[in-house]
N, C-alpha and C positions, 0 to 999 in steps of 0.2 A: 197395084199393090203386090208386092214379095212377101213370101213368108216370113224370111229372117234378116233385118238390116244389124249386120256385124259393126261397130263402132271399132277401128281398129284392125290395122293390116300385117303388126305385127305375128309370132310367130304362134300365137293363144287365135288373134283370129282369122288368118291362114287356116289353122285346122279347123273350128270351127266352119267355116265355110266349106270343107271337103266333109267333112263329120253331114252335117246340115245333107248334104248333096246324099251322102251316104243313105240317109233318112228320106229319101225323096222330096228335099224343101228345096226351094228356090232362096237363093240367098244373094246380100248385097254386102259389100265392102266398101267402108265410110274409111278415107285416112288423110290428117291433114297433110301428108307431106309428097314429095311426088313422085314417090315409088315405093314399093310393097317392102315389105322385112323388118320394119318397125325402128327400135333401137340395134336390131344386129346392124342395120345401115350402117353405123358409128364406129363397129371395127370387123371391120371386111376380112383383114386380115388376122386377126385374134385366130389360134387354133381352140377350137371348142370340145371341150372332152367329155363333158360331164351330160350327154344324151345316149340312154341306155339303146345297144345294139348296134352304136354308131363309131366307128373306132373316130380317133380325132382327126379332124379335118379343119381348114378354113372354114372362117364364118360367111364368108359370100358364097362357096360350094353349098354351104345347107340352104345360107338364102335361096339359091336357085332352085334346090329341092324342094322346100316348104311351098314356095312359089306355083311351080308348077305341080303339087299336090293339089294347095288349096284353089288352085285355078280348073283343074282340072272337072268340077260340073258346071263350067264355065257363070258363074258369078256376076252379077253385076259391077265394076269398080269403079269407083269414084273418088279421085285421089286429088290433093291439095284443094280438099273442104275441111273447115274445120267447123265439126260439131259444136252446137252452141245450147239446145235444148232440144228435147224429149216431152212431148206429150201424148199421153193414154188418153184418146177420145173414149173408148169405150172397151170394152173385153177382145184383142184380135183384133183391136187396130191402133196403133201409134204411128205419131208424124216425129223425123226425125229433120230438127233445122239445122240449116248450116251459115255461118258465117255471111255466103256469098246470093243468100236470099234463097236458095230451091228448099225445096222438101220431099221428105222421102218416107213414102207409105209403108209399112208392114206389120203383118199381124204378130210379129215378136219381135224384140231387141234383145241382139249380147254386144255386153260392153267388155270389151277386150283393150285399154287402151293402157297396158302398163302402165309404168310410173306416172302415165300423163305425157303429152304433150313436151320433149326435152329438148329444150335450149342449151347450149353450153355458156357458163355464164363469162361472159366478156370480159376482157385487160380493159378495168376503170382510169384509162389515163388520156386526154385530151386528145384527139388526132389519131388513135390506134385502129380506128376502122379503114383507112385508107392503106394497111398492109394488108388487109385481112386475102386481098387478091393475089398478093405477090408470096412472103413469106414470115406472114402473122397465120398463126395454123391453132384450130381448137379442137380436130380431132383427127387421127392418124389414118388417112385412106389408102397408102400405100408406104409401104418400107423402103422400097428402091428410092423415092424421093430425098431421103434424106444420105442417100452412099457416100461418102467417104465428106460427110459435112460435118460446122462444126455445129454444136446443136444445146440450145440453152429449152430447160423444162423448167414453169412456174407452177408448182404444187407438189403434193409428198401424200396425196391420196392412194388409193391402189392403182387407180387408172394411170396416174404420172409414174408412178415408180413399173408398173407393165413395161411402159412405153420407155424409160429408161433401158431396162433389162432387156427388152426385146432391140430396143435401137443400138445397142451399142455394138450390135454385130454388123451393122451398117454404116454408121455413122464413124468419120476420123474422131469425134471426142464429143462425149455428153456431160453439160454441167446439170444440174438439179437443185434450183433452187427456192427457198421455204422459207416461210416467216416466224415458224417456230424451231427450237433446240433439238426437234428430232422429229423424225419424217411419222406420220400419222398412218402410216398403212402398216400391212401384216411385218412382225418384229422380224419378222429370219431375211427380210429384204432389204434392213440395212447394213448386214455383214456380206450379203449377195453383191451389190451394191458396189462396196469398197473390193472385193471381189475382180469385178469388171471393170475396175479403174471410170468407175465415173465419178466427177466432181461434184461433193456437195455442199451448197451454200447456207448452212441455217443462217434463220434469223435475216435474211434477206427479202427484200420484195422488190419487183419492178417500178423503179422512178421513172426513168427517163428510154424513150426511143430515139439512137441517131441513124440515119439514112443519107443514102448518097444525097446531093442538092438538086440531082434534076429530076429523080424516078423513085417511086415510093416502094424502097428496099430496104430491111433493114439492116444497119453492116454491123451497130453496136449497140447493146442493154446495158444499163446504167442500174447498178443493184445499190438498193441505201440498206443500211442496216436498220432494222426498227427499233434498237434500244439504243446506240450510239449516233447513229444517221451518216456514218462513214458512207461514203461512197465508192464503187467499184467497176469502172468501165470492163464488160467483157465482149471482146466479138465474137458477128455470130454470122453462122451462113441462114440458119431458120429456127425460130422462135413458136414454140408451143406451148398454150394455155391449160391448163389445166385443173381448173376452181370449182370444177361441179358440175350441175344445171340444175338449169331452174325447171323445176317440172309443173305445168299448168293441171291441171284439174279442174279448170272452176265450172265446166259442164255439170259435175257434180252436186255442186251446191248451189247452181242460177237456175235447173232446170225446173221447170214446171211440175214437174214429176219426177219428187226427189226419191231418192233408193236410203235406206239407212247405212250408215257409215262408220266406220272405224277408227280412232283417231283422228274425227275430221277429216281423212285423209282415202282412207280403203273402202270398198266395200263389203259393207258383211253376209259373206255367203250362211245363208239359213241351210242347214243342213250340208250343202256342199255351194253346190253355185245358184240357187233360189238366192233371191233378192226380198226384200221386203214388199216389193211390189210385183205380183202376179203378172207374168208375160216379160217378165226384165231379170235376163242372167248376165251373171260375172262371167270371166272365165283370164288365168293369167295374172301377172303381177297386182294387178287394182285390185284382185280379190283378198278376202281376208276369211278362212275358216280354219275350225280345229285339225283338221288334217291335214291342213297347208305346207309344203315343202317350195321353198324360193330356189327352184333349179329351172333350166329350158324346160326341159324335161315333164316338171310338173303340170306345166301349162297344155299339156296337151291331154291331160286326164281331165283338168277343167274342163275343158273346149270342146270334150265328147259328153261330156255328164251334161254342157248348157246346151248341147245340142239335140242330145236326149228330151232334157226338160220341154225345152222348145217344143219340139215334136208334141211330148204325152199334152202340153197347154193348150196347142190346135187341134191338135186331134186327139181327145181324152181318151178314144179305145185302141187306141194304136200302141203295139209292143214299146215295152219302155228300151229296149235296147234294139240298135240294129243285128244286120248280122256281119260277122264279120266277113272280110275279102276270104279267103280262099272258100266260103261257101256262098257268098254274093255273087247274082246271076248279073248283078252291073258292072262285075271286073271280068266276066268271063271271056270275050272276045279282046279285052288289053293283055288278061293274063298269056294268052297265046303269043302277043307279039315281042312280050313282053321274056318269054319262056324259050323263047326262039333268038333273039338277043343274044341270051348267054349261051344257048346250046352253040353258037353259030362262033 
């Protein structure tokens, strides 16, 4: 048995797992997918601005940071399990299941699992999984792949219109095409937009994929209109979806040991990140309290208050807060190597 099984490997429970360490608890890291960073996995390359003290950088730079922060009281990690329920045997100890049959002892849980479990949701059109290898694309892993291509976008969220405006300093020519009369993301991005010379299609949706006959590439999009049903062959070097995800949750409401909830959806932090149920904290997007701000950034003020909690739960006389690094006797001999680095 561990102290803390962290549910959640993104960037809420990464700290929490160093927070946890901070605290002298042994901690474990539960994440379905098969490697650590959560949903920053999704845009590697997004530059991320909005982390206080952090001038902007790539989002795979801080993945690498977070990573080997919260790795750093070396954690247990158990990646591509997905949690499936939570049961409270008794005060200071839970079993956490997973999917693939194991389980996992500890005398506290934080649930760290952002939006849920995020799928990108799929091009609903017969036979479209067999580009998904080649150049059917549902989220943007590198820039350089698309240089001097031509490049068709299915959606008018923020995420497609990013990936527009970011792409077209790459790409020979971006269309962007939408089922509605005008693009659903932030207003100052369709005069940006026409700006950057990208083409856009309202009132269009994906009909049809053509590909060469012997190799599953795709060379043309067949756009129908939804109110007329015209039709519009345009080619393309690579094809990018862009419809949302589907974000799973149903941990929440199958588990054994259910947490109370927020719109069906969130959990409601009591206080801050207390759960309804003693021994079980929030921390990160899935939470929901009055002081909540939806930044990176927040998430990691969650992720030391659940790890606080956690501590004062098992150990009721133990200081509610740790102390911090530059008076912490467990940074002292890193701080050295670490102060030597830069002197050097």
């Amino acid at each position: 048995m561990t102290d803390v099984t962290i549910i959640g490997g993104g960037p809420a429970g990464l700290f929490a797992s160093f927070y946890s360490g901070v605290r002298g608890m042994r901690a474990r890291i539960i994440d379905v997918q098969p490697k650590l960073g959560g949903k920053m996995q999704i845009y590697p390359e997004k530059i991320i601005w909005d982390i206080g003290g952090l001038a902007p950088k790539p989002c795979y730079e801080i993945i690498e940071d977070l990573i080997q922060q919260g790795t750093h009281f070396d954690p247990e990690i158990c990646l591509e399990e997905k949690v499936i329920d939570i049961q409270k045997v008794k005060e200071q100890h839970f079993i956490v299941y997973t999917e693939s049959g194991n389980e996992y002892h500890s005398k506290a849980v934080i649930i760290a699992v952002g939006s849920g479990i995020i799928k990108p949701l799929t091009l609903d059109i017969e036979g479209a999984e067999r580009f998904e290898l080649t150049n059917l694309n549902y989220v943007v892993q590198s820039m350089q792949k698309y240089k001097d291509k031509h490049i068709l976008i299915s959606g008018a969220g923020n995420s497609a219109l990013d990936w527009a405006r970011d792409l077209s300093e790459y790409a020979k020519q971006v269309t962007l095409c939408y089922r509605k009369d005008e693009i659903s993301g932030h207003e100052y991005m369709s005069d940006l937009l026409d700006q950057l010379n990208i083409i856009k299609k309202p009132s269009m949706t994906i009909k049809q994929l053509n590909s060469h006959p012997n190799e599953p590439i795709i060379t043309e999009v067949v756009l129908e209109n939804v109110t007329t049903h015209e039709q519009e062959i345009i080619p393309v070097d690579e094809v990018i979806i862009s419809h949302g995800f589907d974000q799973d949750a149903d941990l929440l409401h199958q588990s054994q040991t259910k947490v109370k909830l927020v719109d069906e959806f969130f959990i409601e932090g009591i206080g801050n990140c207390q759960t309804s149920v003693p021994g079980i904290f929030g921390a990160g997007d899935i939470l929901k309290h009055d002081a909540k701000i939806h930044l990176i950034a927040a998430c990691f003020t969650d992720a030391a208050h659940a790890a606080n909690l956690a501590k004062s739960y098992i150990t009721p006389d133990a200081q509610e807060e740790g102390l911090v690094s530059s008076h912490n006797d467990l940074f002292k001999e890193k701080n050295k190597s670490v102060i030597k680095k830069y002197m050097s």
